[in-house]
VMD Tcl script that draws the C-alpha trace (Angstrom):
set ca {
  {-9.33 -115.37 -16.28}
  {-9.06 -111.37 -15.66}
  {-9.65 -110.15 -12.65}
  {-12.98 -108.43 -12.87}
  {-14.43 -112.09 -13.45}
  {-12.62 -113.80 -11.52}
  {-13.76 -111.13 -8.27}
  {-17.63 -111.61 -10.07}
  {-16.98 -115.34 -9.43}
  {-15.70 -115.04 -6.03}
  {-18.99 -112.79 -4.78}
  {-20.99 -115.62 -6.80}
  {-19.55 -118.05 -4.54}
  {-19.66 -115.56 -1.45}
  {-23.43 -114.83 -2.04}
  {-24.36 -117.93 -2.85}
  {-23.16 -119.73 0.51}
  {-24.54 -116.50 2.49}
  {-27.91 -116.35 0.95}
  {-28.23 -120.17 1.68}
  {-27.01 -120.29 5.11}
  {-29.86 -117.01 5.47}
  {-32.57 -119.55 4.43}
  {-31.69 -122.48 6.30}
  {-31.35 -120.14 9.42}
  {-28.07 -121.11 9.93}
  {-25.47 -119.26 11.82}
  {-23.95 -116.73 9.35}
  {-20.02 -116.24 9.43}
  {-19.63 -112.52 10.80}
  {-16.35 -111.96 12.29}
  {-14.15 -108.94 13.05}
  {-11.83 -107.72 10.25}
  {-8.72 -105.81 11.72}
  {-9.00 -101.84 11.00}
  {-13.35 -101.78 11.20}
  {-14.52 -100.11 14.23}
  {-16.11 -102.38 16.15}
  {-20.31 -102.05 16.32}
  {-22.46 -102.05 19.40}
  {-25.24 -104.56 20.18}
  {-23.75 -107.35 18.69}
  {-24.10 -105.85 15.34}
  {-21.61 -106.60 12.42}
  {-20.62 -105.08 9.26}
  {-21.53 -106.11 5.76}
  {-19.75 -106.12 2.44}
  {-22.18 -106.45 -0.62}
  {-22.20 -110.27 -0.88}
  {-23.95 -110.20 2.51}
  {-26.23 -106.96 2.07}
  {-27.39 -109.21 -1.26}
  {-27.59 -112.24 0.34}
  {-29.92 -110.65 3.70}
  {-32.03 -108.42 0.97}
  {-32.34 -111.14 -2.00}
  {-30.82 -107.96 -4.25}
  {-28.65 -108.87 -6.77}
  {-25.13 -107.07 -6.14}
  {-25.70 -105.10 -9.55}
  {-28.89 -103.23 -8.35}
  {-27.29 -102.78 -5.22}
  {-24.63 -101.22 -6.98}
  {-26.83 -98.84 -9.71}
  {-29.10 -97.81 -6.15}
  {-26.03 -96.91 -4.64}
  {-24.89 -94.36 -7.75}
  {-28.60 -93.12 -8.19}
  {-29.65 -93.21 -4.54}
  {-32.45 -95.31 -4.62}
  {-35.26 -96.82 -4.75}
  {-36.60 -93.55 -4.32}
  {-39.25 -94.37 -1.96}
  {-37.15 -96.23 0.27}
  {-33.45 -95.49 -0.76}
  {-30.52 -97.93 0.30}
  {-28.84 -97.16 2.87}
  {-25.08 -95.10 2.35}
  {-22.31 -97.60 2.93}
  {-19.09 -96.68 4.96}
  {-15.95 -97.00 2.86}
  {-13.05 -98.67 4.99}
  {-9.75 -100.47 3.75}
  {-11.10 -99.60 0.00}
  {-14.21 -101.60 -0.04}
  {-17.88 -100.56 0.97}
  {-19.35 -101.67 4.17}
  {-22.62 -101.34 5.87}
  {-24.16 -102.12 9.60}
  {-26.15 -105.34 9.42}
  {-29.09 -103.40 11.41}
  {-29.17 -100.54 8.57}
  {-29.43 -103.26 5.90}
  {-32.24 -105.15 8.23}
  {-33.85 -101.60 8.70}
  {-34.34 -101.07 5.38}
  {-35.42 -104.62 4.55}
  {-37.91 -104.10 7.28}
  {-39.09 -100.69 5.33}
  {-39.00 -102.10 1.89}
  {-41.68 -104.78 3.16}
  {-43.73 -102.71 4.46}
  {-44.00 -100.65 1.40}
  {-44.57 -103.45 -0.80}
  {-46.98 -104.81 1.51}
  {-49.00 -101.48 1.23}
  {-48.63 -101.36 -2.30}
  {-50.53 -104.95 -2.67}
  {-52.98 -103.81 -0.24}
  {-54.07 -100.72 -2.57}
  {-54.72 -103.35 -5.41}
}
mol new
graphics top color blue
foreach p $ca { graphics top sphere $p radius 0.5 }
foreach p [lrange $ca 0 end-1] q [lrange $ca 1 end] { graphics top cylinder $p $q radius 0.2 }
display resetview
């Protein structure tokens, strides 16, 4: 198996046990990783599995918004790079959820 599917697998499996333990309302793992600052209010930083997995955005989109900052209306928010990998503050990622809603909600409204 190369590597580039045998990391896809591994965020698979990652996103899949996130996004259900999201649903159930379960307690999420979210502990500290040595070298990431550490976030006030209880917040916590997320790779992509989780940002996918609190969203329901497939990493891939999540990915091609990041490159072509969008969605335009409501663009993702600008992850933090840190020990080589791309990080972002759970309340950004809930912010924009929260936005995104919203403007889909308004959008069904208008039709």
């Amino acid at each position: 198996m190369s590597s580039d599917s045998s990391e896809h697998a591994e965020l698979a499996d990652r996103l899949a046990v996130l996004a259900k333990a999201i649903h159930a309302a379960d307690a999420v793992p979210a502990g500290k990783l040595f070298g990431l600052e550490e976030l006030p209010n209880g917040d916590c930083w997320m790779d992509i599995a989780g940002a996918a997995a609190l969203t329901g955005i497939k990493p891939k989109t999540i990915t091609s918004w990041r490159t072509r900052r969008g969605p335009v209306r409501n663009p993702f928010p600008i992850p933090r790079r840190m020990l080589y990998r791309l990080y972002w503050p759970r309340q950004e990622i809930m912010k924009w959820k929260d936005r995104q809603r919203a403007l889909v909600a308004g959008v069904q409204d208008r039709s």
